[in-house]
Structures are given as C-alpha cells and as structure tokens.
N, C-alpha and C positions, 0 to 999 in steps of 0.2 A: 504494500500500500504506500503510495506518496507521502512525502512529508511535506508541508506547504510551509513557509516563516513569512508571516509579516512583519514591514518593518515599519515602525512611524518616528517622523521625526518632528518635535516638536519648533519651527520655527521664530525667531525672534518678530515681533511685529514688527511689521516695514521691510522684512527681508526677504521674502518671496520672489519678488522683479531679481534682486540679488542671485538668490539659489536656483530661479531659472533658468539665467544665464550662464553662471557658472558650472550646470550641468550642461546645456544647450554647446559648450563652446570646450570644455573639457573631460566633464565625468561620463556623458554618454557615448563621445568618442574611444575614449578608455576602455569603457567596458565591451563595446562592440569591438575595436581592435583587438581584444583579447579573447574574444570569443565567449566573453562573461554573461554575455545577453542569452545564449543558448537556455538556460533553468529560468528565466524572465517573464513571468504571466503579463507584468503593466504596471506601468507606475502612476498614481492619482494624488490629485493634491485637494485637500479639503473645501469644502463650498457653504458647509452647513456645520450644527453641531463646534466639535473643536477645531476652530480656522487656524490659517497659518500651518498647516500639516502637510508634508510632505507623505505617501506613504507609497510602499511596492512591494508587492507580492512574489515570491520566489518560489517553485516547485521542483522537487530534489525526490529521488529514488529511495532516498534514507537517508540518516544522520549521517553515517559515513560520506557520501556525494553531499550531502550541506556541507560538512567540515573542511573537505576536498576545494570546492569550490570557493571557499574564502578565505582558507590559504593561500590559493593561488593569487585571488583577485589584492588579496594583502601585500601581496609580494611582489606583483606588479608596481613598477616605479612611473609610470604614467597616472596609475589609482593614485597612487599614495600623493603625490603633486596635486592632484585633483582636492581629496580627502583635507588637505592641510588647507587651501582655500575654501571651502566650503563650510569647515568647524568653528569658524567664530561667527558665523550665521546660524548656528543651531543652539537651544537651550537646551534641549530632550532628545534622547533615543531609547526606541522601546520594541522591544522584540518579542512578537507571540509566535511559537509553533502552533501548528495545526492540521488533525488529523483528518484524512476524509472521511467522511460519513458512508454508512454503508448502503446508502439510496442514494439517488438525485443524480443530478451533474456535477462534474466536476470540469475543471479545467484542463 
C-alpha cells in the first residue's frame, strides 16, 4: 500500500509573491532537474481556512522510497541553494503521513 506525506508550510504574511517566485525561478527547477518531481501528486497553496500555506503532497511505495527520496533530494546542491532562500520566508513546517484507505480513489 502507498505511503502518501503531506507537507505544509506555514508562510510568513506578505510572503507568498516571495515563495512563488523563488520556487517559480529555483526550487521547481531543482527538483525536476533531479528527477525529484517523479513521487509528486501537486502542490496547492491555501485560499480559505489557514492562509498563507504553502502545501504538496508526495506518494512513495513505503517509508523506505520516502526516506530514499529525501536523501537524495537533501543532497542535491541545486535543492539545498534553493532551501536556504526560501527559509527565512517560512514560520512553520508540518508533516503528516498518510495511509490509503481501503475504498475510494486514490491518486
């Protein structure tokens, strides 16, 4: 069964146009040059509820391929460039795993 991790991150007010960009122009290049987007469901940023949210959903074969996967993506030196611009734009990070359910859809 799938392992699914959401991530959310809790952004500072006013920094959204910020954290756009700075994904827009480095972190999603990053991660697609590395082939990191491959376990990538989507990434949504908040409209209702808790604003200022960045969050993305990730689905992984098991905790070994999650662990796998952000070793790697940690140890890329295009991430980690990325990562250090983007950290003082963030207040929060919050990680939920999540198992699939044994009905419905899934991703």
């Amino acid at each position: 069964m799938a392992l699914y991790e959401m991530r959310t991150y809790q952004a500072y007010v006013g920094h959204m146009g910020d954290i756009v960009k700075v994904y827009a122009e480095f972190g999603w290049p990053a991660i697609e040059k590395g082939g990191f987007d491959a376990k990538l469901v989507g990434y949504f940023t908040s409209d209702t509820g808790g604003l200022s949210q960045l969050v993305h959903l990730w689905k992984f074969d098991d905790d070994a391929d999650r662990r796998a996967h952000w070793a790697g993506l940690f140890a890329d030196a295009d991430f980690m460039k990325f990562a250090g611009m983007i950290r003082p734009h963030l207040m929060t990070q919050q990680i939920q795993l999540l198992n699939e359910a044994p009905w419905g859809p899934h991703p």
